[in-house]
C-alpha angles and dihedrals in degrees: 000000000000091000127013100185119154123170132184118250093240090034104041120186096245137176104023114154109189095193115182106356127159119191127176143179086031105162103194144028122276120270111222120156115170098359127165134213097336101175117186121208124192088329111160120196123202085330099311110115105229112219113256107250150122117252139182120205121194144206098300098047097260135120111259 
């Protein structure tokens, strides 16, 4: 997986910036549960460019 991250919903992972990060021969998604303010800058994997932005994910593994 690119990302495992998985938070507790009292205790979320926050505040994580990956910044220029490639990353190649990834085989699966990323895992993110209760995550907080995960920004990515100028990050590549296996060749596809990610949008620069900031996400939460919550709970159920999905962007809020």
């Amino acid at each position: 997986n690119a990302f495992f991250l998985k938070g507790f919903e009292d205790a979320p992972i926050e505040n994580i910036v990956f910044r220029d990060m490639v990353l190649d021969g990834v085989k699966g998604d990323a895992e993110m549960i209760n995550v907080n303010n995960l920004t990515y800058e100028n990050v590549t994997i296996n060749g596809k460019k990610v949008d620069n932005k900031t996400v939460c994910i919550g709970p159920d593994g999905k962007e809020r």
